[in-house]
ROLO-705984 format. One record per residue (C-alpha): residue in three letters; z, y, x. Coordinates in steps of 0.5 Angstrom, whole numbers, plus 2048, in hexadecimal, padded with zeros to 3 digits. Example, Ala and Ser with C-alpha at 12.3 -4.5 7.8 and 13.67 -1.06 7.14 Angstrom:
ROLO-705984
ALA8107F7819/SER80E7FE81B/
//
This chain:
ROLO-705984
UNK81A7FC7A8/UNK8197F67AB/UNK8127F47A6/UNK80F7F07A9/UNK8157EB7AC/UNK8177EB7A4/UNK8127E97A1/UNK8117E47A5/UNK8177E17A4/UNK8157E279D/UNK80F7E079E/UNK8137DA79F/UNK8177D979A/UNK8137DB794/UNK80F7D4792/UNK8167D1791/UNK8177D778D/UNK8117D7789/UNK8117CF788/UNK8197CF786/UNK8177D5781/UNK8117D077E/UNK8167C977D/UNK81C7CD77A/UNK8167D0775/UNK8137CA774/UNK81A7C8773/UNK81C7CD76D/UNK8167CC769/UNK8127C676A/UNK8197BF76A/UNK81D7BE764/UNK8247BF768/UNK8267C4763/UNK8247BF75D/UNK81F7C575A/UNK8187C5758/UNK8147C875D/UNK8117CF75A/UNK80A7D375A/UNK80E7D975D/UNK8117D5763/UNK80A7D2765/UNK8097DA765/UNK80E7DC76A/UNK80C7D676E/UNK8067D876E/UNK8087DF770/UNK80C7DD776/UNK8077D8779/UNK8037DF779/UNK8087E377C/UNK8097DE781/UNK8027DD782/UNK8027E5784/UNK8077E3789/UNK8047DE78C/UNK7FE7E278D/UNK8027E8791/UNK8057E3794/UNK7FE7DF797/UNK7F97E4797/UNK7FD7EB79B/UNK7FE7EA7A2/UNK8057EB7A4/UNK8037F17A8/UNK8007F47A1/UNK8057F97A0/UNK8067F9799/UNK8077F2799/UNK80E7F2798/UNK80E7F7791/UNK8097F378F/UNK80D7EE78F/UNK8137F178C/UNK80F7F3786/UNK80E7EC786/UNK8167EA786/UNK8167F0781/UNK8127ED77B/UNK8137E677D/UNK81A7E977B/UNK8187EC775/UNK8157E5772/UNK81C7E2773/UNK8207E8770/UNK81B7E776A/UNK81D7DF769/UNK8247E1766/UNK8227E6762/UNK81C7E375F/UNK81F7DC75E/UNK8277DD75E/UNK8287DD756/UNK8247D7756/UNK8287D375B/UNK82D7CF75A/UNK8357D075E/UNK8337CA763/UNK82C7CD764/UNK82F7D3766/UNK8347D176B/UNK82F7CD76E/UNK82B7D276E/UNK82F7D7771/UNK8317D2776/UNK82A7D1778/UNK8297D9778/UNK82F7D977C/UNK82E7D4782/UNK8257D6782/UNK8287DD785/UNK82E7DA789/UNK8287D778D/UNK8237DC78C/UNK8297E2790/UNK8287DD795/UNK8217DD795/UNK81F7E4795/UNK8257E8798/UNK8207EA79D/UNK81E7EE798/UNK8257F1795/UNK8217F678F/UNK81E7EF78D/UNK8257EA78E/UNK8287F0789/UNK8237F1784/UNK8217EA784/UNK8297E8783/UNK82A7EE77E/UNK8237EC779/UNK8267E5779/UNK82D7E5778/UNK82F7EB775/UNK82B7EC76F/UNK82D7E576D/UNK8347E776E/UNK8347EC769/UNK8307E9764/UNK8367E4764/UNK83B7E9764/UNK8397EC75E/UNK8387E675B/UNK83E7E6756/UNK8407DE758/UNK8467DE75D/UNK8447D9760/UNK83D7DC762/UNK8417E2764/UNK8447DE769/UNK83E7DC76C/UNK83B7E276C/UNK8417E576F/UNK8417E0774/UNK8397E1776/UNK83A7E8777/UNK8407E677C/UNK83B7E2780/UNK8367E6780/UNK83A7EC784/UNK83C7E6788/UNK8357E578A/UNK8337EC78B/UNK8397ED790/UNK8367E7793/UNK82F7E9794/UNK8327EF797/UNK8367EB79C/UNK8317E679D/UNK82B7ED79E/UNK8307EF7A3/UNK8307E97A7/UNK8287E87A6/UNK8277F07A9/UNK82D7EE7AE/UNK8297E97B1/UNK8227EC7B0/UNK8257F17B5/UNK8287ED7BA/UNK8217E97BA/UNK81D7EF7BA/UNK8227F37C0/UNK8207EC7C4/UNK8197ED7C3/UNK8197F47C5/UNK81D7F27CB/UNK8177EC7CD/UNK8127F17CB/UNK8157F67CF/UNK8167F17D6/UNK80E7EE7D4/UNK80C7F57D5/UNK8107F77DB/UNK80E7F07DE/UNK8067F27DC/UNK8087F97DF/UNK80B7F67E5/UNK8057F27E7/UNK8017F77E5/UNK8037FC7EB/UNK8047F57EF/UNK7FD7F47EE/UNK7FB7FB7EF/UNK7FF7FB7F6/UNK7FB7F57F9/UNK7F57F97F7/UNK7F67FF7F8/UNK7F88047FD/UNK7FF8087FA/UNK7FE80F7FD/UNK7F68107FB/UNK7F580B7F5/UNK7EF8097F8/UNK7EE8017FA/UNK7F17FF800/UNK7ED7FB805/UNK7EE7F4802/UNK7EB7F67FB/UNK7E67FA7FE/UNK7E37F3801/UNK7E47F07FA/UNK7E17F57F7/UNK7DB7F77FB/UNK7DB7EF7FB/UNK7D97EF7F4/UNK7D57F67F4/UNK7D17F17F8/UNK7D07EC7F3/UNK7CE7F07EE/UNK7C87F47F1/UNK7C67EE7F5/UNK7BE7EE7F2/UNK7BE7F67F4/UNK7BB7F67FB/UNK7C07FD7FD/UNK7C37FD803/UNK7CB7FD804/UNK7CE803807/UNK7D5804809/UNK7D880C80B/UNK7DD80C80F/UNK7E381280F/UNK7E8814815/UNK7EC81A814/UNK7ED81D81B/UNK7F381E81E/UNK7F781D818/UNK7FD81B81C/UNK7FE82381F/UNK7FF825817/UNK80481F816/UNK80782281D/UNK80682981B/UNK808829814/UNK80B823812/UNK80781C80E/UNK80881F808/UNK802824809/UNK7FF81E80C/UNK80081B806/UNK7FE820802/UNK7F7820807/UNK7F6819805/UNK7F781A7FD/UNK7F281F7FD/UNK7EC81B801/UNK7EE8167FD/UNK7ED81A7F7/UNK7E781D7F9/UNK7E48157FB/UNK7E68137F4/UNK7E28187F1/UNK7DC8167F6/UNK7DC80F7F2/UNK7DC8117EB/UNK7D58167EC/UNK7D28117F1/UNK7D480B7F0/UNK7D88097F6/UNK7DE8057F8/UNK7E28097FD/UNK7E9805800/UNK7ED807806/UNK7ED80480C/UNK7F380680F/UNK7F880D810/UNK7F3812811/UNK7ED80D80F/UNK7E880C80A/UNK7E3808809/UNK7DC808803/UNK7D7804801/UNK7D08067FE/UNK7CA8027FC/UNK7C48067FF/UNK7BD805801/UNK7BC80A807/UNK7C180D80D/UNK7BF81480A/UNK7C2812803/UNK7C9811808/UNK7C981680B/UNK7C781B805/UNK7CD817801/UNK7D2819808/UNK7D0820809/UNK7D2821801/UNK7D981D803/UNK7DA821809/UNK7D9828804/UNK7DE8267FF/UNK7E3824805/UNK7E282A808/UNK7E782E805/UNK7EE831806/UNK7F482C803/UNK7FA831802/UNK80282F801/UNK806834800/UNK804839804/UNK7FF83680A/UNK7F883580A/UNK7F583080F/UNK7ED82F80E/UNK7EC827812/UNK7E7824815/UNK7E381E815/UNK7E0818819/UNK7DB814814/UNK7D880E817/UNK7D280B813/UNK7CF803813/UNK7C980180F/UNK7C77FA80D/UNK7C57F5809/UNK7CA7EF806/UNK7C87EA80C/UNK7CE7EE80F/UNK7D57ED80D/UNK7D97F2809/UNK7DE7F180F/UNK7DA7F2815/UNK7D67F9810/UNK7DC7FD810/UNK7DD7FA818/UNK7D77FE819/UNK7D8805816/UNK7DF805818/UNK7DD804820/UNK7D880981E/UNK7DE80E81D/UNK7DF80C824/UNK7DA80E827/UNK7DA813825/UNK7E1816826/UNK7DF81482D/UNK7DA81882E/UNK7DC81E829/UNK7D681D824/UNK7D881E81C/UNK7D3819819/UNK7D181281D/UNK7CE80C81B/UNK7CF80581D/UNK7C9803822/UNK7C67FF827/UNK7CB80382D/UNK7D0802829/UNK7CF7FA827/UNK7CF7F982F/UNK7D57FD831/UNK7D87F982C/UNK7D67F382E/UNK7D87F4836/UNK7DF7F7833/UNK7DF7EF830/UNK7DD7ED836/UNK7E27F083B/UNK7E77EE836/UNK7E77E7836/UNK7E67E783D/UNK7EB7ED83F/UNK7F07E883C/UNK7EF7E2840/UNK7EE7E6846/UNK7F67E9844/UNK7F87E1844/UNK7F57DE84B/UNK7F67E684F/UNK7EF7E7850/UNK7F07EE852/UNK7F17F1859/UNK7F37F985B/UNK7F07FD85F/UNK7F4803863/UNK7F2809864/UNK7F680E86A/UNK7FA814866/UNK7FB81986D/UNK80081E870/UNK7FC824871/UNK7FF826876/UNK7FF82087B/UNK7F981C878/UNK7FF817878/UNK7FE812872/UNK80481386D/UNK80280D869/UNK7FD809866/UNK7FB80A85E/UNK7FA80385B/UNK7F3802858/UNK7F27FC853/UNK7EA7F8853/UNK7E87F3850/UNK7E17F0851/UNK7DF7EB84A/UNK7D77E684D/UNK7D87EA854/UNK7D77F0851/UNK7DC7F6852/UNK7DF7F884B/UNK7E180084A/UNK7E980184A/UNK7E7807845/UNK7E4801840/UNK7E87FB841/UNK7EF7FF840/UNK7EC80283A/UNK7EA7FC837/UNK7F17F9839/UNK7F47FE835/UNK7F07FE82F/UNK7F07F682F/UNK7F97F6831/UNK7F87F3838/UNK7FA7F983C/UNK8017F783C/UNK8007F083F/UNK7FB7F4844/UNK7FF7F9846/UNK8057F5847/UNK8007F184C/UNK7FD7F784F/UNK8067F9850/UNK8077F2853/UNK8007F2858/UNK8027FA85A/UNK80A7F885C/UNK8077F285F/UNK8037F6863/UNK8087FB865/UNK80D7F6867/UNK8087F486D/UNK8077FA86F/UNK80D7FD86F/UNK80F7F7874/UNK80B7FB879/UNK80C802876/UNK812802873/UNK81180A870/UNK80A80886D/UNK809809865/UNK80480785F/UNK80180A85B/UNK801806854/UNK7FD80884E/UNK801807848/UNK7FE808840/UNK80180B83B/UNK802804837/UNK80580183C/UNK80A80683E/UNK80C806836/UNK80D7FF836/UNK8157FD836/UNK8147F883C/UNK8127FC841/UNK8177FF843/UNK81B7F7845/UNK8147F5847/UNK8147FB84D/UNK81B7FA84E/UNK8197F284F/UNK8127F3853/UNK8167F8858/UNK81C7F3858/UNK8187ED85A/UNK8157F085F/UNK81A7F4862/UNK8177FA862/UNK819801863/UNK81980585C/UNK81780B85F/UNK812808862/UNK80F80785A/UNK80A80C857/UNK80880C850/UNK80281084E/UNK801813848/UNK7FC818845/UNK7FD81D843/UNK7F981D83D/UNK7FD81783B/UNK80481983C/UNK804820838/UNK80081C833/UNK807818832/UNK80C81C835/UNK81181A830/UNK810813831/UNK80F813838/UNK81581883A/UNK81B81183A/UNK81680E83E/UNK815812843/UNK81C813844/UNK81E80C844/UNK81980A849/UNK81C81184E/UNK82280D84C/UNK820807850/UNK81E80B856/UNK81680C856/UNK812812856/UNK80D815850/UNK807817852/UNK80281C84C/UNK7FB81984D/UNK7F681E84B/UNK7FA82484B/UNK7F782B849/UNK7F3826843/UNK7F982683E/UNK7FC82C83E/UNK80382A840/UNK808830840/UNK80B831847/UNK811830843/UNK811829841/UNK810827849/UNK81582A84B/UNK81A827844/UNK817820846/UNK81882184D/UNK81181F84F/UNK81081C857/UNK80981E857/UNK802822854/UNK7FC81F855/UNK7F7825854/UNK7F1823850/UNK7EA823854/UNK7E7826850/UNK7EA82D854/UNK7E982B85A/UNK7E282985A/UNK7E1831859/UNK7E683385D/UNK7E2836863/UNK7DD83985E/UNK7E283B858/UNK7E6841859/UNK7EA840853/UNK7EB838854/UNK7EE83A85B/UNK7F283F857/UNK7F4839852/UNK7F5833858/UNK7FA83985D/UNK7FF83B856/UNK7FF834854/UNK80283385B/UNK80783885A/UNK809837854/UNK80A830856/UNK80E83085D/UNK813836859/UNK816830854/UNK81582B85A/UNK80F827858/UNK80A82585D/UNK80282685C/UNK7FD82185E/UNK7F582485E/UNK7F181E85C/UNK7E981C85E/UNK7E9820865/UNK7E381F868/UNK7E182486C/UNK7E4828872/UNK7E482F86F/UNK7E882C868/UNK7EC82986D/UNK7EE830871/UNK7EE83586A/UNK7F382E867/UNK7F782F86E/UNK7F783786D/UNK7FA836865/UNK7FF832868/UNK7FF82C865/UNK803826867/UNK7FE821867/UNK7F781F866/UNK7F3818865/UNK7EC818865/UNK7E5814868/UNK7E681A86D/UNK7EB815870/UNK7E980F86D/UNK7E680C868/UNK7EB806864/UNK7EB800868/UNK7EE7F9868/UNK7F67F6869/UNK7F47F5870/UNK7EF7FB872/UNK7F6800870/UNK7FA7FB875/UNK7F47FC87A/UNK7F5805878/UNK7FD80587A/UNK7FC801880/UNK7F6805883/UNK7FB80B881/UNK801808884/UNK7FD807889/UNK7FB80E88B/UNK80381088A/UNK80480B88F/UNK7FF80D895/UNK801815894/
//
């Protein structure tokens, strides 16, 4: 036990010990303290232990500590070594005289006093050594006859036992400390490794992704960043794939983010196979997001490479017991190295895009896209200075009773013209959105409308707005202060305050949305579903949310006269509506006969180019004065 720790401290001691063993030698034979002629058969012993030595000495300097039978060899050592000076008294006691032999046994016994203390980390070798020495020559003079040797060899073989004991304890002692010592190094062994396992899994952590096991983005860089390196005397082109799961967010809603997970782990296990046989370097690029590099030289070897990729993926995942077959989104970009790693997996992510809007499974990054998405810059940096100076102006279109062609209210449409050019509402809001302006647009779309509608209830006290309100908006947690404070400033009636919302986006976000729109019939204003019969909202969510007004979608009522079953759908719509309380407004009247088959269906209201197309602040103004006007004169 403990070799090594041992021999070291042997290793230590034993060139004293061998030395101290050579002076006392030389002492014995070869100086005249005794008075004596040096003899042929010492010079022989002499010899003889020099050569035991010498043995010693070998074992000593030519084994390696870590040999593991190094510490017998050196008890064999000790062994001999103590043999040879067992052998001194015998062979040469009879000659000696009565100071030789006390004087030698003096010797012998400080030579394994000190020797205890150099080899009781070899407790076999302390006793062995002590016992050869001392014990030998003790009984010689015991047996001697002459009472005065009897006493000394007495007194000798006292000592002796003394030292062993003393070798034990001091044995003790030496294993003691060897022990504490290797406990202390075991313990700094143990904190090095979990300090090299803990920075390990930290490192693993900064670069890798902890659900799939794949790189997460930043090391995707790195990596591709070194790929590129390597293999820049080829002249193969980059390629990067990029992956969405479809609608990964209903499975999380249906079954939990566990089977969402477990969705992720395996097309993060599939990804990872994908690398092995074909060279590749997969990451994941967000939630429900993957993306790959591969060195190709055409697009036909891409688009083989992701027909293989959407094979594997192709297949049911299972826990427990349900069994969901995903769908995917791959968006793709060639390129060569003039084109940033960064600006590449832009490319393919907006292929995916793309591709989302227009419903197609494989898409490629092209020149379409590249001038979408340098308009989409374009409107945002000018969307966003265009927010802070207010260069927006609205619009209003006439929403209209059906039973007196009376104006019941204005819906409030926002434009905005960038270089004089009109920019579509339905393209700079979504670029609001995608870009997180559509807040502060919203909050100036609230501040225009409420303004507008202050002024004209000035003059017609019971006239209303119409104000679209996104979903993002909606959610944010001012908007709530924010209208109470926009309806406070201008002092308008709360009642007279419409918020619009599609019907697509509140069911969508029902859960969301219920608090908002509850606090917002709390303050006092009406809730309009824009768009209705697109989203299929159930009559019982209106009525649980108290919904002021329908807007049914004009998709049913471009059909109407001609469309038997859109009638059919317009005049239940209606009836369902007026049972829970909820008015309906029909949108996008433009002839005589929708008007008439609307006014049939008995709907409230209708808004339309029949009547009037949006118009400017002062041309709605012009609209109630001219029928206040026809009031009058009847």
């Amino acid at each position: 036990m403990y070799k090594y720790q041992r021999l070291l401290i042997l290793s230590a001691n034993l060139p004293v010990l061998l030395a101290i063993n050579i002076v006392i030698a030389f002492t014995l034979v070869m100086t005249d303290m005794y008075g004596t002629v040096i003899g042929q058969e010492k010079l022989c012993w002499l010899i003889l232990l020099i050569s035991v030595t010498a043995f010693r000495y070998f074992v000593h300097s030519y084994f390696s500590n870590d040999n593991k039978h190094k510490l017998d060899l050196h008890f064999v050592g000790v062994v001999i070594a103590g043999l040879t000076w067992a052998f001194y008294p015998s062979l040469f006691h009879q000659s000696m005289s009565t100071k030789e032999t006390m004087l030698s046994l003096i010797i012998f016994c400080g030579m394994s006093g000190g020797s205890v203390t150099l080899l009781s980390c070899d407790l076999r070798s302390a006793i062995a050594y002590v016992s050869l020495t001392i014990f030998p020559y003790s009984v010689v003079l015991i047996m001697s006859g002459d009472p005065s040797l009897e006493s000394l060899g007495l007194m000798g073989l006292l000592y002796g036992v003394a030292l062993c004991i003393t070798a034990v304890k001091s044995s003790r002692i030496i294993f003691s400390l060897i022990d504490s010592q290797a406990k202390v190094e075991a313990i700094a062994s143990d904190l090095e490794i979990d300090s090299h396992n803990k920075d390990q899994k930290i490192s693993m952590l900064e670069q890798r992704d902890m659900l799939t096991g794949l790189l997460n983005r930043k090391s995707f860089i790195s990596a591709i960043t070194l790929i590129k390196a390597k293999n820049n005397q080829h002249r193969s082109l980059n390629g990067f794939v990029h992956i969405d799961i479809e609608k990964l967010h209903n499975v999380n809603q249906n079954y939990g983010h566990q089977y969402g997970d477990h969705i992720i782990t395996k097309v993060g296990e599939v990804l990872k196979n994908i690398d092995k046989f074909y060279d590749t370097c997969s990451a994941r690029y967000g939630n429900d997001e993957f993306t790959i590099h591969i060195k190709v030289n055409t697009e036909e070897e891409i688009l083989k490479f992701i027909a293989t990729i959407k094979k594997q993926l192709s297949v049911y995942f299972q826990l427990d017991n349900i069994r969901v077959k995903p769908d995917y989104y791959f968006g793709y970009y060639i390129g060569d190295d003039s084109i940033s790693i960064n600006q590449a997996m832009r490319n393919a992510y907006l292929a995916v895009t793309q591709g989302k809007k227009s419903n197609t499974r494989v898409c490629c990054y092209d020149t379409k896209i590249q001038e979408d998405q340098q308009r989409n810059q374009y409107l945002r940096y000018h969307l966003k200075a265009a927010i802070g100076a207010e260069n927006f102006f609205m619009n209003f279109q006439p929403i209209v009773r059906c039973s007196n062609q009376e104006v019941h209210s204005f819906e409030a449409l926002v434009r905005w013209k960038l270089e004089n050019k009109n920019i579509s509402p339905a393209e700079f809001i979504s670029v609001a959105e995608e870009h997180g302006l559509i807040v502060e647009l919203g909050q100036l779309i609230l501040k225009m409308s409420i303004e507008a509608l202050a002024d004209m209830n000035k003059t017609h006290p019971s006239i209303s707005i119409s104000i679209n309100v996104s979903v993002i908006q909606l959610e944010d947690d001012d908007f709530i202060s924010y209208l109470q404070f926009i309806m406070n400033k201008y002092s308008v009636n709360p009642a007279n305050v419409h918020l619009e919302i599609t019907e697509t986006a509140m069911i969508s976000n029902i859960t969301k949305l219920t608090n908002r729109i509850i606090q917002a019939k709390e303050a006092g204003v009406m809730i309009s579903v824009d768009d209705f019969g697109t989203g299929f909202s159930s009559i019982a969510v209106l009525r649980n949310l108290q919904i002021d007004y329908i807007k049914i979608d004009k998709s049913y009522i471009d059909n109407i006269c001609s469309c038997d079953k859109d009638k059919s759908i317009v005049s239940a719509v209606t009836k369902m509506a007026h049972t829970i309380g909820t008015n309906v407004i029909a949108e996008g009247i433009e002839t005589d006969e929708q008007l008439a088959l609307i006014g049939q269906s008995g709907i409230d209201f209708y808004q339309g180019y029949l009547f009037s197309r949006p118009v400017s602040f002062k041309e709605a103004v012009h609209i109630l004065e001219q029928e206040k006007q026809r009031k009058i004169n009847k």
